[in-house]
Structure formats: C-alpha cells, structure tokens
The first five atom37 places (N, CA, C, CB, O) and aatype in JSON, in Angstrom:
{
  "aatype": [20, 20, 20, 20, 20, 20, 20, 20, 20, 20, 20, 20, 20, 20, 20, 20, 20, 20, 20, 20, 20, 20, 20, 20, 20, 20, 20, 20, 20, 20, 20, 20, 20, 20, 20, 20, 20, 20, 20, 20, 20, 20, 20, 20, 20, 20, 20, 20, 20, 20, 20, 20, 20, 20, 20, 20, 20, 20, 20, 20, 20, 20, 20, 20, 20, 20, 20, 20, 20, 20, 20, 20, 20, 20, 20, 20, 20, 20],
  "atom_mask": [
    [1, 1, 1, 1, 1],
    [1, 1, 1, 1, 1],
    [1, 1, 1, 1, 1],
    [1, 1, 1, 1, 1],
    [1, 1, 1, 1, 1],
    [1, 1, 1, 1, 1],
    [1, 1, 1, 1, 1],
    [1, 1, 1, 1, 1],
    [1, 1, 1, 1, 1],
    [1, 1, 1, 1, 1],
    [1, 1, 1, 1, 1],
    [1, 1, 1, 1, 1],
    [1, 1, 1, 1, 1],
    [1, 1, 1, 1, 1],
    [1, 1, 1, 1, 1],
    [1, 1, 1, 1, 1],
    [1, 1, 1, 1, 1],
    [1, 1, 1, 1, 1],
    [1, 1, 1, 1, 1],
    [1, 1, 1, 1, 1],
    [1, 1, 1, 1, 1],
    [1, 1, 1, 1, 1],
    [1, 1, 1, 1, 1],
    [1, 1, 1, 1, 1],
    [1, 1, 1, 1, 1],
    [1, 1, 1, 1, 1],
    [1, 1, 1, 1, 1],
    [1, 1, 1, 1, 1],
    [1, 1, 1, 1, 1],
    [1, 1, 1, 1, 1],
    [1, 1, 1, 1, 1],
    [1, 1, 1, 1, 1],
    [1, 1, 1, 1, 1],
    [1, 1, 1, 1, 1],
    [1, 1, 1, 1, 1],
    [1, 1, 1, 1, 1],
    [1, 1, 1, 1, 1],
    [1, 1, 1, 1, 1],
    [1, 1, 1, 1, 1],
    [1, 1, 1, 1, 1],
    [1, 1, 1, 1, 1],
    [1, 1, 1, 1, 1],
    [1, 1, 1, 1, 1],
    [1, 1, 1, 1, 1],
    [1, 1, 1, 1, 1],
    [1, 1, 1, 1, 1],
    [1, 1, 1, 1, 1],
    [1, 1, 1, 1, 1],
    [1, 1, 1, 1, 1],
    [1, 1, 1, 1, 1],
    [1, 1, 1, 1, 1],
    [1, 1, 1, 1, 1],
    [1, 1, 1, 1, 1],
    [1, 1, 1, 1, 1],
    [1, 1, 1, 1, 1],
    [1, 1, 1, 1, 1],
    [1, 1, 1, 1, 1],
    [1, 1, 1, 1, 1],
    [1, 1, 1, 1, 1],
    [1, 1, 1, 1, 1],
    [1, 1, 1, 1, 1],
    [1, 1, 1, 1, 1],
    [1, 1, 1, 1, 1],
    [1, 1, 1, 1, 1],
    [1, 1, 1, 1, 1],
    [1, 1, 1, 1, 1],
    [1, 1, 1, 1, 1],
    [1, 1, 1, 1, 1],
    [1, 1, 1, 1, 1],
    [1, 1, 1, 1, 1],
    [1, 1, 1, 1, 1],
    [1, 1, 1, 1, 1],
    [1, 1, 1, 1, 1],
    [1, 1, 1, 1, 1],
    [1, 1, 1, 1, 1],
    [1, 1, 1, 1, 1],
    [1, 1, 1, 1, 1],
    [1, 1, 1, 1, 1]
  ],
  "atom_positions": [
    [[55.27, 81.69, 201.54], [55.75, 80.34, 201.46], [54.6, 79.38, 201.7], [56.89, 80.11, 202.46], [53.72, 79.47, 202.56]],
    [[54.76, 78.59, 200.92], [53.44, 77.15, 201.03], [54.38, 75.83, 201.64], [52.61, 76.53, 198.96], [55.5, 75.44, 201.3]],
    [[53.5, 75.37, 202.6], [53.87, 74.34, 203.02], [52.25, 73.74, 203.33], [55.0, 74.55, 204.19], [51.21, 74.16, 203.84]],
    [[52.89, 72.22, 202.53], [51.59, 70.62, 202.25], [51.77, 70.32, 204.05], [52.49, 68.54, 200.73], [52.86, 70.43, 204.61]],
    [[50.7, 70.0, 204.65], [50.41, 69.26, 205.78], [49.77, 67.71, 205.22], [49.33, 70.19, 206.74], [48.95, 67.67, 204.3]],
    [[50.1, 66.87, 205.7], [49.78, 65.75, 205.23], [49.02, 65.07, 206.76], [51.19, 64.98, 204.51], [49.52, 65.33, 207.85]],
    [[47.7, 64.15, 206.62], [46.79, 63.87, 207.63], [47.43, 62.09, 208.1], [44.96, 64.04, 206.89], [47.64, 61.19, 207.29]],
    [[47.51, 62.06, 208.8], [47.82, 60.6, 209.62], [47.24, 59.68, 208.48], [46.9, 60.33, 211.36], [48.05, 58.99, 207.88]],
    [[46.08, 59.63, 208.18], [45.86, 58.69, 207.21], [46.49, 58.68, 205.89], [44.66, 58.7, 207.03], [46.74, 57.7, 205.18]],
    [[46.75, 60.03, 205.64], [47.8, 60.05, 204.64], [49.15, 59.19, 204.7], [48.17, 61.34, 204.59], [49.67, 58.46, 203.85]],
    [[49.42, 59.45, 205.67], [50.63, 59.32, 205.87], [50.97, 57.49, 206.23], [50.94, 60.44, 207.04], [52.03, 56.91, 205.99]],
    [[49.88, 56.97, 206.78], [49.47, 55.81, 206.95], [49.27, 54.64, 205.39], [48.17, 56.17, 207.74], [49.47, 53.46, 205.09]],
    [[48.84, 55.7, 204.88], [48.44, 55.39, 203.07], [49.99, 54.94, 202.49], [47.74, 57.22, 201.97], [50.24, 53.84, 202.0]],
    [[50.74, 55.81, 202.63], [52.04, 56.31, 202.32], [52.71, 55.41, 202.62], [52.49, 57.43, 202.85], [53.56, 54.99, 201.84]],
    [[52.51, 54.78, 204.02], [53.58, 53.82, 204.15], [53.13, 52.31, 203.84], [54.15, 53.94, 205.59], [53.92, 51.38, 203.65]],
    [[51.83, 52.23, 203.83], [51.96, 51.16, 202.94], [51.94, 50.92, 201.75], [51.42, 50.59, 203.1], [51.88, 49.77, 201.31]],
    [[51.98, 51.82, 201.12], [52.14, 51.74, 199.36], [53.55, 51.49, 199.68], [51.74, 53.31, 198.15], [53.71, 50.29, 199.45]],
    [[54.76, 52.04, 200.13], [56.02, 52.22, 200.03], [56.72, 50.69, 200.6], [56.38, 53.6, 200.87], [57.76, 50.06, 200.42]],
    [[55.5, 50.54, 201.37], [56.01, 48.91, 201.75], [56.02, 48.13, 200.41], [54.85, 48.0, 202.91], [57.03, 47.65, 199.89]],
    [[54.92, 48.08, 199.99], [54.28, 47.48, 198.75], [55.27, 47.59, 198.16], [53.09, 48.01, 198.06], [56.05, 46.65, 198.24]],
    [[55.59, 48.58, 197.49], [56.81, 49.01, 196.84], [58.25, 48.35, 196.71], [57.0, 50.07, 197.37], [58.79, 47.97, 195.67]],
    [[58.75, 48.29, 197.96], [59.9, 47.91, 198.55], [60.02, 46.9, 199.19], [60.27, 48.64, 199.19], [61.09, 46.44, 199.57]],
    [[58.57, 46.3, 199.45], [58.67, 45.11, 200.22], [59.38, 44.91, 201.65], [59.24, 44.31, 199.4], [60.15, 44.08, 202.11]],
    [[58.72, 46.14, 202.16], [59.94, 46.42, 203.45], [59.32, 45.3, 204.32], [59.99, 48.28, 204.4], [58.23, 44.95, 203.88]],
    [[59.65, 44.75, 205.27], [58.46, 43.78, 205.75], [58.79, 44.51, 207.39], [58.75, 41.6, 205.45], [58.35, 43.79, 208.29]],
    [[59.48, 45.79, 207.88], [59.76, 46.25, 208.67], [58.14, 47.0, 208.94], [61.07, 46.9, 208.42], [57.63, 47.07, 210.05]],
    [[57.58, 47.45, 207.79], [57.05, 48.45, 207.98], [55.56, 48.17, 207.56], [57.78, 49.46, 207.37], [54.65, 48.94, 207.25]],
    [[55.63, 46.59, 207.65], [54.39, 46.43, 207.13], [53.13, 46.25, 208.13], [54.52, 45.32, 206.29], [53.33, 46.88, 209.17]],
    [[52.09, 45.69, 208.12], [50.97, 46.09, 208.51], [50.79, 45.65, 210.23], [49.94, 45.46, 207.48], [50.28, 46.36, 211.1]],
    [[51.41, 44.22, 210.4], [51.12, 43.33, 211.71], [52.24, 43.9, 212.59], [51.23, 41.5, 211.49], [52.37, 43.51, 213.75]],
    [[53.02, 44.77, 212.06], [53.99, 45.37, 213.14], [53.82, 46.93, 213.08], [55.64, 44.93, 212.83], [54.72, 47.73, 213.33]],
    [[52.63, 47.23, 212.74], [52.87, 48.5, 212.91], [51.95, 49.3, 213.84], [52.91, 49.02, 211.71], [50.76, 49.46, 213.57]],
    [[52.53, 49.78, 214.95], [52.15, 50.54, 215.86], [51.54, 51.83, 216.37], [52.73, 50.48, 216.12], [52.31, 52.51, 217.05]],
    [[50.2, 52.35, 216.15], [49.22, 53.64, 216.06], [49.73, 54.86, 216.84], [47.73, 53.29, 216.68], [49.95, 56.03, 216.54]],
    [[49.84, 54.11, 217.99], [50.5, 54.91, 218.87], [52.21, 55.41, 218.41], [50.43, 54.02, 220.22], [52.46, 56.59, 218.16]],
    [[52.91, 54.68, 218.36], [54.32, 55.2, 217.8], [54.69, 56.0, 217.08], [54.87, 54.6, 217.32], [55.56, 56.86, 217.21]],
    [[53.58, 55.56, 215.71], [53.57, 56.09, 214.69], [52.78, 57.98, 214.97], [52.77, 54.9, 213.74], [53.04, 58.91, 214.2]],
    [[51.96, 58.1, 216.1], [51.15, 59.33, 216.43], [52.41, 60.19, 217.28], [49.56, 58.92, 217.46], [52.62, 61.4, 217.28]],
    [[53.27, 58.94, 218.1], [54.11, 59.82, 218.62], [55.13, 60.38, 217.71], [54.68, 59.27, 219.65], [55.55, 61.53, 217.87]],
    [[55.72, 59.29, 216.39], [56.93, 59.79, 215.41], [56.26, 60.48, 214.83], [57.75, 58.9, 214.48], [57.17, 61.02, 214.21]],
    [[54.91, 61.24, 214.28], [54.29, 62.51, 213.34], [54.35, 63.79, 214.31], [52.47, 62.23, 212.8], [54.18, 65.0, 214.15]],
    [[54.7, 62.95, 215.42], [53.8, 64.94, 216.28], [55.6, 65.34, 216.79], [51.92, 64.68, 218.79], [55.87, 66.48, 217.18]],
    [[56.61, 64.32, 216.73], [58.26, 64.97, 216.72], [58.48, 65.25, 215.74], [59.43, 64.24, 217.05], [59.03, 66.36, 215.73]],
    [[58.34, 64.77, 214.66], [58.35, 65.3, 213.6], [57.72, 66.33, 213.0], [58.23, 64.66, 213.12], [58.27, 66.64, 211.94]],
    [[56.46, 67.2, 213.38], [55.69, 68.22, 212.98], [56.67, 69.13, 214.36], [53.68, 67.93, 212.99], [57.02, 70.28, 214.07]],
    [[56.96, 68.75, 215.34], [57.45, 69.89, 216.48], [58.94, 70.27, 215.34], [57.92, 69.02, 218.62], [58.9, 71.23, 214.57]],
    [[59.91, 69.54, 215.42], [61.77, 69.29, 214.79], [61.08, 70.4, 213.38], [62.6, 66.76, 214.1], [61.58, 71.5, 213.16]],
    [[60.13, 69.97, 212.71], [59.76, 70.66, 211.41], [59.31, 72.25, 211.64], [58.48, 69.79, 210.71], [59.64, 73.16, 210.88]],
    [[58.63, 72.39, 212.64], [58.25, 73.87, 213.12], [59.97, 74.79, 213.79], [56.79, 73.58, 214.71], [60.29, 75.96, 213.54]],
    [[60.47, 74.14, 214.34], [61.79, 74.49, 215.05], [62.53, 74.71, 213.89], [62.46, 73.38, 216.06], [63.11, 75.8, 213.96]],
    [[62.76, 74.06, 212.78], [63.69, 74.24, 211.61], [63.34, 75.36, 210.83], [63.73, 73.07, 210.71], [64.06, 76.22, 210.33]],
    [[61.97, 75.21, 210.8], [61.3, 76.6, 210.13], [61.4, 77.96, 210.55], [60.0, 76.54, 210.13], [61.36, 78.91, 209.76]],
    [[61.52, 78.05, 211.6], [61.65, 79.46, 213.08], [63.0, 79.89, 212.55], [61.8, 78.84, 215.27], [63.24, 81.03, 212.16]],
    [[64.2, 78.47, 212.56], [65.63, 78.57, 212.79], [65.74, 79.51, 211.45], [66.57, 76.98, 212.86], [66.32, 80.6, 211.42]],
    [[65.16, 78.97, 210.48], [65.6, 79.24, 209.11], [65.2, 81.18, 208.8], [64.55, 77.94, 207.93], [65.92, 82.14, 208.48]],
    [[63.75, 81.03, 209.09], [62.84, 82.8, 208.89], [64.1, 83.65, 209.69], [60.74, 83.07, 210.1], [64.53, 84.67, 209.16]],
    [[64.62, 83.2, 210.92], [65.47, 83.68, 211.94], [66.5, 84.52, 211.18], [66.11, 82.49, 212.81], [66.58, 85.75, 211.24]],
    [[67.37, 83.58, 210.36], [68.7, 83.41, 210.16], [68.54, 84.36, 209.11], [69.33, 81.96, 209.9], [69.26, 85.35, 209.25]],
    [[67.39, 84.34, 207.51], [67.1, 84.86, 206.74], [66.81, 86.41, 207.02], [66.3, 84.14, 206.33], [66.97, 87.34, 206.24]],
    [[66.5, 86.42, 207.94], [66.02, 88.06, 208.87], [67.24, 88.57, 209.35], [64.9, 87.93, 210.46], [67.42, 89.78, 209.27]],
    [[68.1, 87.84, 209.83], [69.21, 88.67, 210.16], [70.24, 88.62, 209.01], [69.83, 88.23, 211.51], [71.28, 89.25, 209.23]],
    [[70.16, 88.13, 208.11], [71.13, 88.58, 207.14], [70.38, 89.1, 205.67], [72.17, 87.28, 206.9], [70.81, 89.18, 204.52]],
    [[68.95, 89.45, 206.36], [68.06, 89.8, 204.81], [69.53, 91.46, 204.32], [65.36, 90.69, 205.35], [69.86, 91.69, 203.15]],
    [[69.72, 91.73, 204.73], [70.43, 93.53, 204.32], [71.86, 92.89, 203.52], [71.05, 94.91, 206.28], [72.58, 93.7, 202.93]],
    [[72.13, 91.81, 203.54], [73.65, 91.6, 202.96], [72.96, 91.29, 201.6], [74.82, 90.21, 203.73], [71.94, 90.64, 201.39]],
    [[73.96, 92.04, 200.54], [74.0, 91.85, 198.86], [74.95, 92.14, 198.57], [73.19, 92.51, 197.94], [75.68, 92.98, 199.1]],
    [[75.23, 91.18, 197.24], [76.9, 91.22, 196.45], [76.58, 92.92, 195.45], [77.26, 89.2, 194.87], [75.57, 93.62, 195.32]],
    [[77.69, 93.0, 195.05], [78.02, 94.48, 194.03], [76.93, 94.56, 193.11], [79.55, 94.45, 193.0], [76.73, 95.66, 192.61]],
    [[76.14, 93.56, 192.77], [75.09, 94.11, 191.92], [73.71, 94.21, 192.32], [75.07, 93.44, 190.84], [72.72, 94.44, 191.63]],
    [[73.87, 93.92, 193.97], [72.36, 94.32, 194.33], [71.24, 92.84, 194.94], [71.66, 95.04, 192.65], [70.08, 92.79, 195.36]],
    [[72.1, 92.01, 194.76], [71.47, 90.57, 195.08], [71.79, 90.3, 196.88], [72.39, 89.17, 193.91], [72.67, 90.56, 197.7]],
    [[70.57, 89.68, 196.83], [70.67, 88.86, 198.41], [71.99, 87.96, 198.4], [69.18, 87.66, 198.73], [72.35, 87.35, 197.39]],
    [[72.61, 87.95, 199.52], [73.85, 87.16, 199.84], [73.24, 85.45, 200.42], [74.83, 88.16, 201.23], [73.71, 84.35, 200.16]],
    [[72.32, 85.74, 201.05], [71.66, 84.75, 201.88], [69.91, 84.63, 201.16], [71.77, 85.37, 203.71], [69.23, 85.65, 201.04]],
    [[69.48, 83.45, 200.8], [68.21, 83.32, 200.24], [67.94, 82.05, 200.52], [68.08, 83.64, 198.85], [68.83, 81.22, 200.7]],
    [[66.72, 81.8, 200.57], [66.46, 80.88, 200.56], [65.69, 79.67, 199.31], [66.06, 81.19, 201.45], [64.8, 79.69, 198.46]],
    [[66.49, 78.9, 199.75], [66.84, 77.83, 198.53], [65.71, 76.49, 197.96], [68.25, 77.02, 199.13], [65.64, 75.36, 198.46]],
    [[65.04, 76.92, 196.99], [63.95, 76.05, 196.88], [62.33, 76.7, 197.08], [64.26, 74.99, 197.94], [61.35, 75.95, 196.99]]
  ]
}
C-alpha cells in the first residue's frame, strides 16, 4: 500500500490556493496561526496512523472469510 505524506509547506501552499479559490477569508493569511496549524497536522498524522492500525487489524482478522467462489468477504476498498 502507498500512502503520499505531504510537508507543512505543502500543506500551507494548499491552503492558500484553496483560499484563493473560495475566497474563504477564514483561512486566509493575517489569521492564520503556525502553531495551530503544527498542532492540527501532527492530530491529524496521529487519528491517520490509528485508522490505519484499526483498518490492517480488522482486514487480518477476517482475511480467511470468502463467498462460494473463492473471493475475500472483507477487502479493502480503494
């Protein structure tokens, strides 16, 4: 499985194009906070690692179930 990591500046990039975009004026430049924003990437990379564990978990304990012709019952999607 591949999973994109995206770098703070990325992600920094990201939200102001999307402002641009949308004209959010929530999210634009004079209100936006380094620190907040370092604390909302690193709950968000922890919640993202925890979902990932949950998921390999769940997939492992039901990898042995298949319908009558031999297929996984449980797969993962995407």
């Amino acid at each position: 499985m591949s999973y994109k990591i995206i770098t703070f500046t990325q992600t920094i990039a990201m939200r102001k194009f999307s402002t641009q975009a949308t004209g959010n004026p929530a999210a634009e430049a004079p209100n936006f906070d380094p620190i907040t924003e370092i604390v909302r990437l690193g709950a968000q990379k922890i919640l993202e690692q925890a979902l990932r564990q949950e998921i390999d978990e769940y997939l492992i304990r039901f990898e042995q179930l298949r319908d009558d012709h031999g297929h996984k019952l449980v797969v993962r999607n995407g």
